[in-house]
C-alpha positions as CSV (number, residue, x, y, z in Angstrom):
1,X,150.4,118.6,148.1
2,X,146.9,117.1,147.0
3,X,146.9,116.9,143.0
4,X,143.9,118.6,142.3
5,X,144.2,120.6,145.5
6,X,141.8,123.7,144.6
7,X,140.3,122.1,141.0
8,X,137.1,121.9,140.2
9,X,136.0,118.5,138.6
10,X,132.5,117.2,137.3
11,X,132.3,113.7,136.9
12,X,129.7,112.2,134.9
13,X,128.3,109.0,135.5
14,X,129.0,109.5,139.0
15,X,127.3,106.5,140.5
16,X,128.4,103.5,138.5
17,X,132.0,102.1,139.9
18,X,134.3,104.2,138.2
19,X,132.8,107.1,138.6
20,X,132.3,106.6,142.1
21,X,135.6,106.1,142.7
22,X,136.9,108.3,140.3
23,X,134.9,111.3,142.0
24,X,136.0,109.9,145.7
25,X,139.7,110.4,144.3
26,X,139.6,113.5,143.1
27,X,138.0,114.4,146.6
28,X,140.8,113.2,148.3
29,X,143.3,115.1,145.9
30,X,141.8,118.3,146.8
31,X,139.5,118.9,144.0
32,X,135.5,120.1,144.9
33,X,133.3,118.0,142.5
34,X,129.8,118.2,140.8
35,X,128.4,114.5,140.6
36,X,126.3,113.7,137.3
37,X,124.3,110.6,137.0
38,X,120.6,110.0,135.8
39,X,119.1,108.9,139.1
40,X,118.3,111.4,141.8
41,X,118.1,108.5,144.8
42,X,121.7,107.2,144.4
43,X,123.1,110.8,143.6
44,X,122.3,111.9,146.8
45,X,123.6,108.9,148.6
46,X,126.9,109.0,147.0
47,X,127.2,112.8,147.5
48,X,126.4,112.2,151.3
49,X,129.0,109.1,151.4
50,X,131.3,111.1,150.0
51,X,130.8,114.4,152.2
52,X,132.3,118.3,151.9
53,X,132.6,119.1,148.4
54,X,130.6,116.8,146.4
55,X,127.4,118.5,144.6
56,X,125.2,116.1,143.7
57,X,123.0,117.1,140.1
58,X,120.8,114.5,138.3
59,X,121.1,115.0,134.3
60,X,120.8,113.0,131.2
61,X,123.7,113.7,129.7
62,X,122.6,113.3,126.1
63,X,120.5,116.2,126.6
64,X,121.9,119.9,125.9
65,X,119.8,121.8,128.2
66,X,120.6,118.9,131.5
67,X,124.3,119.3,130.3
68,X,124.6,123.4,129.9
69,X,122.7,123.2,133.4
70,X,125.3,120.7,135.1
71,X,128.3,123.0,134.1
72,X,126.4,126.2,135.0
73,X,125.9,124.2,138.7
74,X,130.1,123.7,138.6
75,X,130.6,127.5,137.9
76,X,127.4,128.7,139.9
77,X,128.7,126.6,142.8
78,X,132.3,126.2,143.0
79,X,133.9,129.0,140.2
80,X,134.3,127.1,137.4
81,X,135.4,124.3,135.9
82,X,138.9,122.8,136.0
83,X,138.1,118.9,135.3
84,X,135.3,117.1,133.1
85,X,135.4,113.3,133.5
86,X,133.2,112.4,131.0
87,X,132.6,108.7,131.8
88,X,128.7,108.3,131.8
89,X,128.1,105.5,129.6
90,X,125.7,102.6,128.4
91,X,126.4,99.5,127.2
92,X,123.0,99.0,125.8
93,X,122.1,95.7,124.3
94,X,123.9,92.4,124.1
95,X,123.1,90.6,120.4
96,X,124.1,90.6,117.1
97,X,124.5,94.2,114.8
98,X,121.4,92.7,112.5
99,X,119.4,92.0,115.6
100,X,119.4,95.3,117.1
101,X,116.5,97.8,117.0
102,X,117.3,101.7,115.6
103,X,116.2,102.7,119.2
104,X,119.0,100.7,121.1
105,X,121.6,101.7,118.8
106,X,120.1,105.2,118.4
107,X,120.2,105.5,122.9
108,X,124.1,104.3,123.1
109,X,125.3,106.3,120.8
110,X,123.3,109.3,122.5
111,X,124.4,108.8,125.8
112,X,128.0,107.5,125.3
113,X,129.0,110.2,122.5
114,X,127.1,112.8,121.8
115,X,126.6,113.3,125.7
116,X,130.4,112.8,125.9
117,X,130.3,115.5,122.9
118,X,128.3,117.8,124.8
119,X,129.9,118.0,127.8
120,X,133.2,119.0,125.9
121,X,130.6,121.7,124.3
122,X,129.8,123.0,127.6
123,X,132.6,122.6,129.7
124,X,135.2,123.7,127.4
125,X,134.5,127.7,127.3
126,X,134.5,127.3,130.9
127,X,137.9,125.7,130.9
128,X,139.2,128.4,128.7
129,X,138.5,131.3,131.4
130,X,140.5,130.2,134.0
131,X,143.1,129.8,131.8
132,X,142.8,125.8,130.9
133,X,141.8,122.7,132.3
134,X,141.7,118.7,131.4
135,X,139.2,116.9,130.2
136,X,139.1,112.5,130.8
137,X,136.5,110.4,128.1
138,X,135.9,107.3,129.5
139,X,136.4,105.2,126.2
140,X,137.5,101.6,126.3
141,X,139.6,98.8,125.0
142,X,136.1,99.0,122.8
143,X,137.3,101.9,120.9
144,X,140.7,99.5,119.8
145,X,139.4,96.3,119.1
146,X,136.0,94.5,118.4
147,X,133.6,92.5,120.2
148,X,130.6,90.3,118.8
149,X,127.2,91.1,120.4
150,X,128.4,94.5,121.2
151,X,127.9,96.3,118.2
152,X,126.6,99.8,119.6
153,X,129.1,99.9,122.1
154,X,131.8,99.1,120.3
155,X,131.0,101.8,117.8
156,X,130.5,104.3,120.7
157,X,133.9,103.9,122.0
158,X,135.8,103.8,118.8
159,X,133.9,107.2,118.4
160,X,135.5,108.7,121.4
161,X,138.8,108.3,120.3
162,X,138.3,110.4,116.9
163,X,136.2,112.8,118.7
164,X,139.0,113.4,121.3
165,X,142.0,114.0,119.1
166,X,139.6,116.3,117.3
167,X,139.0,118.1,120.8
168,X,143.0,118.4,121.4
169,X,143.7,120.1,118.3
170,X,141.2,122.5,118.4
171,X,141.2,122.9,122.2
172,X,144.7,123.1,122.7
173,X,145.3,127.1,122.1
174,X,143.2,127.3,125.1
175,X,145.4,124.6,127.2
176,X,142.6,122.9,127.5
177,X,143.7,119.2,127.2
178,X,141.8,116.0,125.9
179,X,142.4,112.5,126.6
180,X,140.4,109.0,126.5
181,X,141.1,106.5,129.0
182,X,140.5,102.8,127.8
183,X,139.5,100.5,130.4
184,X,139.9,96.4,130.0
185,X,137.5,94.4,131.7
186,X,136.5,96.2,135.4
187,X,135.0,94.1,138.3
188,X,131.5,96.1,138.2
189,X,127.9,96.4,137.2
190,X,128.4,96.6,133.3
191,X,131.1,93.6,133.1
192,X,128.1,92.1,135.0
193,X,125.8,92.8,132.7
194,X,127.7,92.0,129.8
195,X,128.5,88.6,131.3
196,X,124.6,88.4,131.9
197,X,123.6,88.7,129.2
198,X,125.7,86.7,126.6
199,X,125.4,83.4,128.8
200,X,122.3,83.9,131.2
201,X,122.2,80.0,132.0
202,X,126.5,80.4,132.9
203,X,127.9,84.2,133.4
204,X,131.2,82.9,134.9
205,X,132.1,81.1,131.9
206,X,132.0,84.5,130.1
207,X,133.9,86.4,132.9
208,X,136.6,83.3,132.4
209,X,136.6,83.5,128.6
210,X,137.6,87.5,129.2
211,X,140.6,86.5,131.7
212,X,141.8,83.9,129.5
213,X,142.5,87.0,127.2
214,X,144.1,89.4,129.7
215,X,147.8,88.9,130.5
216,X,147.6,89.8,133.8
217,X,144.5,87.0,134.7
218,X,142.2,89.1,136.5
219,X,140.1,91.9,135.6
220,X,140.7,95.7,136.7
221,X,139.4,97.7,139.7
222,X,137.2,100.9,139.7
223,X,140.3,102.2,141.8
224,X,143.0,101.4,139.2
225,X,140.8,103.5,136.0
226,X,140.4,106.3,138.8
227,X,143.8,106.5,139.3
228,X,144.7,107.1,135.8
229,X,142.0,109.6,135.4
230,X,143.6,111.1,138.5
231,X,146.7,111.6,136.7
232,X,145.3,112.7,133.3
233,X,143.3,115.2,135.3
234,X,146.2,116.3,137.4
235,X,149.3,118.5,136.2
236,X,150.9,115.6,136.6
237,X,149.7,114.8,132.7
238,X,150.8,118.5,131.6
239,X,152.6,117.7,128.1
240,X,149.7,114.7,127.7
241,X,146.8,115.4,125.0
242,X,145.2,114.1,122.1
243,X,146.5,110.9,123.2
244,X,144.8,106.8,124.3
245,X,145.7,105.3,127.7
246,X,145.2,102.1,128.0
247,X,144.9,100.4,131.2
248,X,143.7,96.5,130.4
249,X,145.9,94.2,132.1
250,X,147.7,92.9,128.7
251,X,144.3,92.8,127.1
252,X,145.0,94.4,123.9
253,X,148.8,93.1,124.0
254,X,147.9,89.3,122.5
């Protein structure tokens, strides 16, 4: 039987690579799922790639009103809400702490915790009516260790972690389960970006400098982060809250 075989999921972030095939996933596990990204365009076209039972709603997710409006859509549209994969996030500027403006820090931490903080807000009560549900934070191997020219980020991601083993305790009378998921590197757009922009003249050398580090000599798939939200989300993860799951390919083991 599918995992999420009648669930309801949203998944935020929808269009960048995890959450694209984090929400193609939990299709193919059964579940019916709202898609939340910032940009209409590629909304739709990923909802129409992905067919039957993907809804499609453009939010900024560091907004209250966009985020009590994406989890009315879930319950107006499909019943309610089973599964929030709260994985939209930023990695905002690449320089030194000292260097960065109030605005760049002020944006990541918007999007990547208090929107993360909001959907929890939102979601939650609904999770509670139908007698519990799951909820997946996209942190990262960020949140365990640090990294120079990310400061924003980093801070971000170490922030999920404390705000969901908060979430467990207080959500757990409800069943309502919390749980961060910490990627390593991911071949996608923001290891891209992040490669980019600390050696513009050389990327590579900074993609090489990040495999030297992970035991395993290769960075992650979008597939392999979606298949431990899969399970997080799932039953399969029943006994599973408050807790860090690490998937980095040895990254943090050195």
């Amino acid at each position: 039987m599918p995992k999420l075989n009648g669930k309801v999921a949203i998944v935020t972030g929808a269009t960048g690579g995890i959450g694209a095939a984090t929400a193609e996933l939990f299709l193919r596990e059964g579940a019916r799922v709202v898609l939340v990204d910032l940009q209409p365009e590629p909304l739709q076209a990923l909802a129409q790639r992905l067919g039957d039972g993907a809804a499609p709603f453009a939010a900024d997710v560091a907004d209250p009103v966009d985020t009590e409006k994406y989890v009315a859509e879930a319950t107006r549209r499909f019943g309610g809400v089973d599964v929030l994969c709260a994985n939209a996030g930023i990695e905002g500027a690449v320089r030194p702490l000292i260097d960065c403006t109030v605005e760049e820090f002020d944006r990541v931490l918007a999007v990547n915790v208090r929107g993360v903080w909001l959907g929890i807000k939102y979601a939650a009560p609904e999770m509670a009516k139908r007698g519990g549900g799951s909820i997946v934070i996209t942190s990262s191997v960020a949140g365990l260790v640090g990294s120079r020219g990310l400061g924003p980020y980093v801070s971000s991601k170490h922030a999920l972690i404390g705000l969901a083993k908060t979430a467990a305790l207080e959500l757990a009378p409800a069943s309502v389960r919390v749980n961060t998921v910490n990627p390593g590197p991911i071949e996608n757009r923001m290891m891209r970006s992040i490669e980019e922009h600390a050696n513009p003249s050389d990327p590579s050398l900074v993609k090489t400098g990040f495999q030297n580090r992970i035991a395993l000599g290769r960075y992650g798939t979008n597939e392999e982060i979606a298949r431990l939200a899969l399970f997080l989300a799932s039953d399969d993860s029943s006994f599973c809250t408050g807790s860090v799951f690490v998937a980095d390919g040895g990254f943090t083991a050195g």
